[in-house]
Backbone as JSON, one array per atom type, in Angstrom:
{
  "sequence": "XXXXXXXXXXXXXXXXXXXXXXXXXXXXXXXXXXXXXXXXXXXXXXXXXXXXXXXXXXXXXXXXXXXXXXXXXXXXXXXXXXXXXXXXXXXXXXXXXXXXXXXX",
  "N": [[0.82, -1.2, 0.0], [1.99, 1.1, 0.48], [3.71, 1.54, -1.75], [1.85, 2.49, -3.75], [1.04, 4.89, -2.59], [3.36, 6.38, -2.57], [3.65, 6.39, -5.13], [1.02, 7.59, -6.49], [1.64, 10.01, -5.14], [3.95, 10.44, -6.58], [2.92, 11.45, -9.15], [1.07, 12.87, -8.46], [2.97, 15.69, -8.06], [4.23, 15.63, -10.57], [1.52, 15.88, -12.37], [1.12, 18.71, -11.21], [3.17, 20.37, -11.9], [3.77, 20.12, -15.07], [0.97, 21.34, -15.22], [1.44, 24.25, -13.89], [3.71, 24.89, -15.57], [2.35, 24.99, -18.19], [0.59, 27.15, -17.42], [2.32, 29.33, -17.24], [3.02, 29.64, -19.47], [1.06, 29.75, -20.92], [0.29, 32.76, -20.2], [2.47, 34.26, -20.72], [2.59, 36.97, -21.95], [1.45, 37.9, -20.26], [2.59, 39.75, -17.63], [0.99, 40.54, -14.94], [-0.86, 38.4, -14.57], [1.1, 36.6, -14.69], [2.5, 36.75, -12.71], [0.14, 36.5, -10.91], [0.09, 33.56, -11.04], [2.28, 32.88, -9.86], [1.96, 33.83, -7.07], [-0.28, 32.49, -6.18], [0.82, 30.09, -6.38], [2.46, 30.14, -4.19], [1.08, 30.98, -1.78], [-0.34, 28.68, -1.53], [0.99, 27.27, -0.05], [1.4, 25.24, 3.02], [3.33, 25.85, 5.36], [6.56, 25.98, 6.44], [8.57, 23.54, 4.95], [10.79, 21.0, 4.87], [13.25, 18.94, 3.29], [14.61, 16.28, 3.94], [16.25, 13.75, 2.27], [16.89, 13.47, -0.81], [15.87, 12.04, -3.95], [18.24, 12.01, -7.08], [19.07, 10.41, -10.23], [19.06, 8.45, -9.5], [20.34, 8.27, -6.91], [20.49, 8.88, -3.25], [20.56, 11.84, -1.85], [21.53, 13.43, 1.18], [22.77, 15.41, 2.12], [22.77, 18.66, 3.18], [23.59, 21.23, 1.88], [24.18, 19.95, -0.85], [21.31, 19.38, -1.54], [20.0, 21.81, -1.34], [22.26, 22.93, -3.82], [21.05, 21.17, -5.83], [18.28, 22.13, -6.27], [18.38, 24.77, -6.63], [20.4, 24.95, -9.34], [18.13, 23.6, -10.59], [15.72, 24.93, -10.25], [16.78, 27.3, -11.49], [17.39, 26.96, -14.02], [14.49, 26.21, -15.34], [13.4, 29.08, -16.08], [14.77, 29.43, -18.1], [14.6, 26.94, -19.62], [11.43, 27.36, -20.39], [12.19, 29.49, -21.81], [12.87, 28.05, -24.74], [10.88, 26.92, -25.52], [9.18, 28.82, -26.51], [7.98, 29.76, -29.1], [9.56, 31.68, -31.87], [9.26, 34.91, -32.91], [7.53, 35.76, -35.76], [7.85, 39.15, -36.59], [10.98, 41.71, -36.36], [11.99, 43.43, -33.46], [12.08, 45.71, -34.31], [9.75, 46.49, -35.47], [7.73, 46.96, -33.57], [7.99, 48.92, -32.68], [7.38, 52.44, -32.3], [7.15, 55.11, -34.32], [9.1, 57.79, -33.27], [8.07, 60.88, -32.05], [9.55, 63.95, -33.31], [9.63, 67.66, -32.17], [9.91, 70.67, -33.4]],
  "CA": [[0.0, 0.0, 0.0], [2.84, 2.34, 0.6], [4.24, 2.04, -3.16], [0.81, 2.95, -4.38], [1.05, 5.99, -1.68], [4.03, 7.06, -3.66], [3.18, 6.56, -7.38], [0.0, 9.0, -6.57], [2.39, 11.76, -4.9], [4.72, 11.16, -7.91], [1.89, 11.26, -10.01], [-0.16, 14.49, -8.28], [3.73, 16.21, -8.58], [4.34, 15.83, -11.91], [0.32, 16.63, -13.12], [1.06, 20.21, -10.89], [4.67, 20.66, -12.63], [3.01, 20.28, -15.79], [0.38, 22.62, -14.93], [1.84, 25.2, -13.78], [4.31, 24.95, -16.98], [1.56, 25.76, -19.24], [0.01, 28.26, -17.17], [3.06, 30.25, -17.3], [3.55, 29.42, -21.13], [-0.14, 30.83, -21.74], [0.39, 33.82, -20.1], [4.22, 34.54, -21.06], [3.14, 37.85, -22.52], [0.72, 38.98, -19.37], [3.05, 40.04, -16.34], [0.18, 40.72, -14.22], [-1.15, 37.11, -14.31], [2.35, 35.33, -14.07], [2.45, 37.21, -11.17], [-1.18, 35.91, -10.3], [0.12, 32.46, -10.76], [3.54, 33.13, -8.88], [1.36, 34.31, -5.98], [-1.37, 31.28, -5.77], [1.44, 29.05, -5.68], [2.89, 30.99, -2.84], [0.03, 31.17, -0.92], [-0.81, 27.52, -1.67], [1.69, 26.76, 0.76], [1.01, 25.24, 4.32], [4.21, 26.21, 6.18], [7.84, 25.51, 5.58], [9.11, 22.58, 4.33], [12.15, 20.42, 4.98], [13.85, 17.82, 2.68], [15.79, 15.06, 4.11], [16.85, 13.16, 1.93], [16.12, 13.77, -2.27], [16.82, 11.15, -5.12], [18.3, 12.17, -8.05], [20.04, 9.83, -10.97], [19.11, 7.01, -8.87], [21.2, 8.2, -5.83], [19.98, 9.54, -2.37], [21.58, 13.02, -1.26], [21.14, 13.88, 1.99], [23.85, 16.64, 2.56], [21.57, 19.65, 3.05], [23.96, 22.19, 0.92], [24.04, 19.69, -1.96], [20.41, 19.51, -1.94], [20.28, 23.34, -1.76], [22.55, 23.54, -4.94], [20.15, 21.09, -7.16], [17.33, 22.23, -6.56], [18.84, 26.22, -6.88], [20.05, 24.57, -10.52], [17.23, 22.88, -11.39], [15.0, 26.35, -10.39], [17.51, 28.64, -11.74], [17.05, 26.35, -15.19], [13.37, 26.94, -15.34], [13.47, 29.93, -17.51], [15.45, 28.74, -19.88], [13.51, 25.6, -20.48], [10.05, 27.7, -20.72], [11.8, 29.84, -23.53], [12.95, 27.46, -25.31], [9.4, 26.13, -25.64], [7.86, 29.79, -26.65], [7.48, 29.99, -30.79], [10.26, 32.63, -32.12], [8.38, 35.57, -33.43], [8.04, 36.18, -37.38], [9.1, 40.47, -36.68], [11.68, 42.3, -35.93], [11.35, 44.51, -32.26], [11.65, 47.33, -34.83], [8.24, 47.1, -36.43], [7.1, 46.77, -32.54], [8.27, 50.22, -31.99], [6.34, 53.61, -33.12], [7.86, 56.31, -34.51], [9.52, 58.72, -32.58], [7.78, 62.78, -32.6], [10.39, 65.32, -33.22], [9.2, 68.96, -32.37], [10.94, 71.9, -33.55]],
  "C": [[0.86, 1.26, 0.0], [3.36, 2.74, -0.65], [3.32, 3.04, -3.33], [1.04, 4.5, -3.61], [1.93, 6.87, -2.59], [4.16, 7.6, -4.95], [2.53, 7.97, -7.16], [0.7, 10.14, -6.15], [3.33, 12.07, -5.93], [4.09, 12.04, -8.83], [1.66, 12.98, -10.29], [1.35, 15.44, -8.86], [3.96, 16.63, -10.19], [3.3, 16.53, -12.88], [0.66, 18.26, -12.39], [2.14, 20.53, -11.08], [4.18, 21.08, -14.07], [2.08, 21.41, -16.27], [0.5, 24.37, -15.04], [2.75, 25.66, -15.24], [3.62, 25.51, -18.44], [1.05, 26.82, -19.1], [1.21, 29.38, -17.45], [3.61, 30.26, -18.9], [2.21, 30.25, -21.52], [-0.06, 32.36, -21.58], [1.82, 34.55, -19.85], [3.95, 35.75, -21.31], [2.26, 38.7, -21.47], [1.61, 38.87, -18.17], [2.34, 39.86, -15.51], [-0.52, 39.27, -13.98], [-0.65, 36.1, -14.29], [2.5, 35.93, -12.97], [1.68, 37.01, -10.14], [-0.73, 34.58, -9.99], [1.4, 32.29, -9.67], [2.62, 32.82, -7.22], [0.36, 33.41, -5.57], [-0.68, 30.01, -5.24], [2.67, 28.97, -4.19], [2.1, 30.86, -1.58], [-0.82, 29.8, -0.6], [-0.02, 26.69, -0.39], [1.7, 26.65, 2.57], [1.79, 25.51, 5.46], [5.7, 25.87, 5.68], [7.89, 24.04, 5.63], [10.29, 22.18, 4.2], [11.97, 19.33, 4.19], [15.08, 17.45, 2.97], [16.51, 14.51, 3.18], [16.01, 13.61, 0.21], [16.92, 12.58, -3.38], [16.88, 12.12, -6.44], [19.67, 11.19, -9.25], [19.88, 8.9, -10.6], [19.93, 7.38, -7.39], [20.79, 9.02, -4.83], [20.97, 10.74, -2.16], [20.56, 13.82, -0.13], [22.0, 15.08, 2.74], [22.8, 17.97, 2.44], [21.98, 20.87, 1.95], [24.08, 21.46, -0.36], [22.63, 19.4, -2.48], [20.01, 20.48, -2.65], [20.55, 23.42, -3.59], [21.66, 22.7, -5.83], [18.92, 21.54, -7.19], [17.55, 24.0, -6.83], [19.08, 25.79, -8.92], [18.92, 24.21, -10.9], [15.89, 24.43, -11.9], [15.74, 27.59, -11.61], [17.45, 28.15, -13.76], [15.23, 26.61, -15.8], [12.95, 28.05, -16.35], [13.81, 29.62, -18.9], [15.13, 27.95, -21.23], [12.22, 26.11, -21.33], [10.61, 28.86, -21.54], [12.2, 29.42, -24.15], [11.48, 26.72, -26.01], [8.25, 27.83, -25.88], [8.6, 30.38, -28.36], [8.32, 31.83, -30.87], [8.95, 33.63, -32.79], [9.01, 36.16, -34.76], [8.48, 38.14, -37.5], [10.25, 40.84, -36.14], [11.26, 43.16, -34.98], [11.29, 45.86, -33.2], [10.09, 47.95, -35.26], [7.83, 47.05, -34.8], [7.08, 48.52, -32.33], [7.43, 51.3, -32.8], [7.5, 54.8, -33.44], [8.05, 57.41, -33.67], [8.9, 60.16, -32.82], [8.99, 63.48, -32.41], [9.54, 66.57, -33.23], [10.14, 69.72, -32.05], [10.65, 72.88, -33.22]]
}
């Protein structure tokens, strides 16, 4: 019964990794509502949170500053990933821009 216990917390993890991944892919070009989602999953939170022990590669690490640094990489990666995954755009920032008024 305890696997099963696990699968489903892998499970629920991964469907709210996911999630969130798109939500912040739909609204890539609204500040104001990545900031909404920032802030829900902020607030979603029931107190702090300690991690003992974390697998990664197959191998337990329980040193608390080498936890620290993967999960600082793995966060600090994050960006990167979600623009890699956002559709180059067919202009140039120039046509974005308006013409400048000169008054003489």
């Amino acid at each position: 019964m305890l696997h099963i216990g696990i699968t489903l917390k892998k499970l629920k993890n991964i469907t709210e990794k996911l999630y969130y991944e798109n939500e912040f892919l739909k609204y890539s070009h609204d500040i104001k509502k990545t900031w909404g989602i920032i802030g829900s999953i902020i607030n979603n939170q029931s107190g702090p949170a300690t991690i003992d022990v974390l697998m990664t590669d197959g191998r337990k690490v329980t040193d608390p500053i080498e936890i620290a640094k993967l999960f600082n990489g793995y966060f600090s990666g994050v960006g990167r990933s979600l623009e890699q995954k956002i559709p180059q755009g067919q202009k140039q920032i120039e046509e974005y821009q308006t013409p400048s008024l000169s008054f003489r």
